[in-house]
C-alpha positions in Angstrom: 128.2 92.9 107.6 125.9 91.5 105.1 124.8 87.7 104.4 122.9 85.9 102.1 121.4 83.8 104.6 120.3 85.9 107.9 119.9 82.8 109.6 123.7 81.9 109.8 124.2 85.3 112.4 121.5 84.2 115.0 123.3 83.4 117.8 121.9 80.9 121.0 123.1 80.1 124.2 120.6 82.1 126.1 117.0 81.1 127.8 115.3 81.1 124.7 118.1 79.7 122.7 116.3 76.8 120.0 113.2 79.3 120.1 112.2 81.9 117.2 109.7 84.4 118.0 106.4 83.2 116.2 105.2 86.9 115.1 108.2 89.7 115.1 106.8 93.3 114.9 108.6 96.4 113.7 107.9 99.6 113.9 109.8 101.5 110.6 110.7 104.5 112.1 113.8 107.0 110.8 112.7 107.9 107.0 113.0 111.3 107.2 116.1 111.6 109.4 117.9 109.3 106.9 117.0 111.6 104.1 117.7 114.4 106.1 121.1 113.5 107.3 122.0 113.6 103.3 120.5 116.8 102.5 117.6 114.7 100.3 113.5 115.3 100.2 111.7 113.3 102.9 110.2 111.4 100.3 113.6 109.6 98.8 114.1 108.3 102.7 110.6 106.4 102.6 111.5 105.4 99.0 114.2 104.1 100.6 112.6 102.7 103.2 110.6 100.4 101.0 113.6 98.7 99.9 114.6 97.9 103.3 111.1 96.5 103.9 111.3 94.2 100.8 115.1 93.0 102.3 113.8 92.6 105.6 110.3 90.3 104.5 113.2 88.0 102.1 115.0 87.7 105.7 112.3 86.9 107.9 111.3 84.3 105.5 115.0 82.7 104.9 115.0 82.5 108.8 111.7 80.9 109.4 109.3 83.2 110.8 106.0 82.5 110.2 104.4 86.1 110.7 106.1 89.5 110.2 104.3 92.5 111.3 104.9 96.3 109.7 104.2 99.7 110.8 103.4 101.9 107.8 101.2 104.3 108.7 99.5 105.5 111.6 95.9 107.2 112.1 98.3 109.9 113.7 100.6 110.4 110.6 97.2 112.5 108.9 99.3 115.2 110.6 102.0 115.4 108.2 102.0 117.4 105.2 99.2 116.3 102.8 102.2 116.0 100.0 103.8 113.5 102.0 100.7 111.6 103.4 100.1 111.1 99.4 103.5 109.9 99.0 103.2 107.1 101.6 99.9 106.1 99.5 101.6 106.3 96.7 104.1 104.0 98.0 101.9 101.3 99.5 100.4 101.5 96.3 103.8 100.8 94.1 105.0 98.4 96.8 101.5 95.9 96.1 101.8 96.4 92.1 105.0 95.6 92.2 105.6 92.7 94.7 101.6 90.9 95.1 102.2 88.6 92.6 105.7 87.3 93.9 104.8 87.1 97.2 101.0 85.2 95.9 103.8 82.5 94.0 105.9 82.4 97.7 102.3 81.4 99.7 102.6 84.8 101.4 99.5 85.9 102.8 98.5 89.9 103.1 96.6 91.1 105.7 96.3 95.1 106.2 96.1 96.0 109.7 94.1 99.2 110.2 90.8 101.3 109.4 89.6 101.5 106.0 88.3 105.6 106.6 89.7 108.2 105.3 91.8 106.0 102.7 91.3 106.9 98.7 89.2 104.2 97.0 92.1 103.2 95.1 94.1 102.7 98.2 91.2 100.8 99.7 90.7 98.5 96.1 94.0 98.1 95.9 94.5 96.7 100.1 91.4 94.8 99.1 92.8 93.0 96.3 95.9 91.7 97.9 94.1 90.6 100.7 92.0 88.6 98.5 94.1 87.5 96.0 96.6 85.6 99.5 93.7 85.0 101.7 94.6 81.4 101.5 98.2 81.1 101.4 99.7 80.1 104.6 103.6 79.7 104.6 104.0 83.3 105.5 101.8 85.7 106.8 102.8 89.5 106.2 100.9 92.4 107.7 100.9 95.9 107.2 99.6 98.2 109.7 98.2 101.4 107.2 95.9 104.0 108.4 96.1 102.0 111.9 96.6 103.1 115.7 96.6 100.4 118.5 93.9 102.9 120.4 91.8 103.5 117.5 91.7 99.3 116.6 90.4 98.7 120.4 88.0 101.6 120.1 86.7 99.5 116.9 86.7 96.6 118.1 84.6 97.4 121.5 82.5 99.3 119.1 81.3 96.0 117.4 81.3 93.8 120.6 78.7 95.9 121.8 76.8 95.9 118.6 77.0 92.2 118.9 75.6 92.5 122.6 72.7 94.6 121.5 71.6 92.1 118.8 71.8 89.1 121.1 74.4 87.6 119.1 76.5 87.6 122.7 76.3 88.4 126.1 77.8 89.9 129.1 79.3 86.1 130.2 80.6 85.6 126.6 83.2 88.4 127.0 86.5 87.6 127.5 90.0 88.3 126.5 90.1 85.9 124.2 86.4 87.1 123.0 87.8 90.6 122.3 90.2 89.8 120.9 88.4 87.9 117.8 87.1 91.9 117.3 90.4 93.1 116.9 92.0 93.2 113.5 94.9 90.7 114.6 92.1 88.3 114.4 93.9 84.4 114.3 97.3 86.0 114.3 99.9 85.0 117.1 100.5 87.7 119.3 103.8 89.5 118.5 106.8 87.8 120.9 108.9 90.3 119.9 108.3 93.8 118.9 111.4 95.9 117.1 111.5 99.7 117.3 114.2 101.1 114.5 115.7 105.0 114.8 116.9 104.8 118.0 113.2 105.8 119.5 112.2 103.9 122.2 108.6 103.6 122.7 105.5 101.5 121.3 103.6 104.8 119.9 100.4 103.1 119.9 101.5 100.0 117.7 99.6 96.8 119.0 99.5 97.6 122.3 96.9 94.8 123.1 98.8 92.6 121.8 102.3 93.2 122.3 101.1 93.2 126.4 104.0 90.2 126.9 106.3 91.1 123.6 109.9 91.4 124.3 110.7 95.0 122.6 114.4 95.8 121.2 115.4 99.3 120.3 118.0 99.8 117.5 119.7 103.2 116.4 119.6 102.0 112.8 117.5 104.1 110.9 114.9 102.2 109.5 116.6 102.6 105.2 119.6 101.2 106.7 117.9 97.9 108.0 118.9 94.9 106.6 118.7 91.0 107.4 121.4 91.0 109.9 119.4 93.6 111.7 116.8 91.8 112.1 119.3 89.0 113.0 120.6 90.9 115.6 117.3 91.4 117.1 116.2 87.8 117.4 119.5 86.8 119.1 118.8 89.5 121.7 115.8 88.0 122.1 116.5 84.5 122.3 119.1 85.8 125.4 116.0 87.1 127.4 113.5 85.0 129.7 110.1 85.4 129.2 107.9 84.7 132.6 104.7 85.9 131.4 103.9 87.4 135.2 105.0 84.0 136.6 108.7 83.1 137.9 111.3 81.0 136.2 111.7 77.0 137.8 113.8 77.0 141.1 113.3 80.8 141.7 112.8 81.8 145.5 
């Protein structure tokens, strides 16, 4: 099934119905099993794979989301074949030349997710620029978690709360969850109400796992290439069916 207008498939009815998640996450998974399954190189799949991500941002924005979050690359991925870590740079890198200036003209902000070491300088200008060149657009924020590992970012981010400690510039009263979560690169994003896992896997594999504490998660067995806007569709009416008690219990419960 395939629409020009995502929106039209969201069905309601359910505890959240009237509600879209704030911030979706996804976590692109199922490149390399695409390609696979049709005898191609691993690198056609994640070519692939970019054109679902640039259906899936056009989607999220006809729907109204206001913050879409993407998992790209992890500090874990290092572990794959140096050819195909380059592609994935290589990628990111294409994906910015080609589509930073149409997403600057549709007030989409860019914000990459993720430690800068280790990256090639031209993969670190280049995540510079864009983030520059949005940094005050505000219909639409896209992220893109690159080089990034939900461990790693709360590692970091502890990291520079106690350097802040040592200085004086806090203390020991001053920290909070809220507090911490100013160090963390999320920093004046929504956390993620809903969190999407594509391939079939189902597990969070150290995406935002600070902040997806409370995010409802749907697991899909479409691999990520073969993603499109009614996908995602399908994923937000799931998630409008579910009740979200934050620890507490819903009115009238015994």
């Amino acid at each position: 099934m395939s629409s020009a207008n995502p929106a039209s498939h969201i069905g309601g009815g359910g505890p959240n119905s009237g509600d879209l998640p704030e911030h979706v996450a996804i976590i692109m998974d199922g490149n390399g099993r695409w390609a696979s399954a049709r005898g191609l190189p691993r690198s056609v799949g994640h070519e692939r794979g970019v054109e679902a991500l640039r259906k899936t941002v056009k989607s999220a924005q006809q729907i109204g989301l206001s913050h879409l979050t993407v998992f790209s690359f992890s500090t874990e991925n290092w572990r794959r074949p140096v050819a195909e870590v380059n592609a994935l740079f290589g990628l990111l890198k294409a994906y910015v030349k080609r589509d930073l200036s149409r997403l600057h003209e549709e007030g989409v902000r860019v914000r990459v997710l993720g430690t800068r070491k280790g990256l090639p300088q031209d993969v670190s200008d280049l995540v510079k620029r864009a983030e520059e060149t949005t940094e005050a657009n505000d219909k639409f924020t896209l992220c893109i978690a690159f080089n990034y590992g939900g461990r790693e970012e709360i590692l970091r981010a502890a990291q520079a709360m106690t350097a802040a400690a040592i200085k004086g510039e806090i203390s020991a009263d001053d920290i909070s969850e809220d507090s911490f979560a100013s160090y963390l690169d999320t920093a004046g994003l929504p956390d993620p109400d809903l969190v999407i896992r594509t391939s079939g896997e189902s597990r969070l594999s150290n995406f935002l796992i600070w902040q997806a504490a409370y995010a409802e998660l749907v697991f899909m067995d479409v691999l990520w290439p073969d993603f499109n806007g009614d996908h995602l569709s399908e994923a937000i009416s799931t998630f409008r069916q579910r009740e979200r008690r934050f620890g507490g219990v819903t009115s009238g419960a015994a």
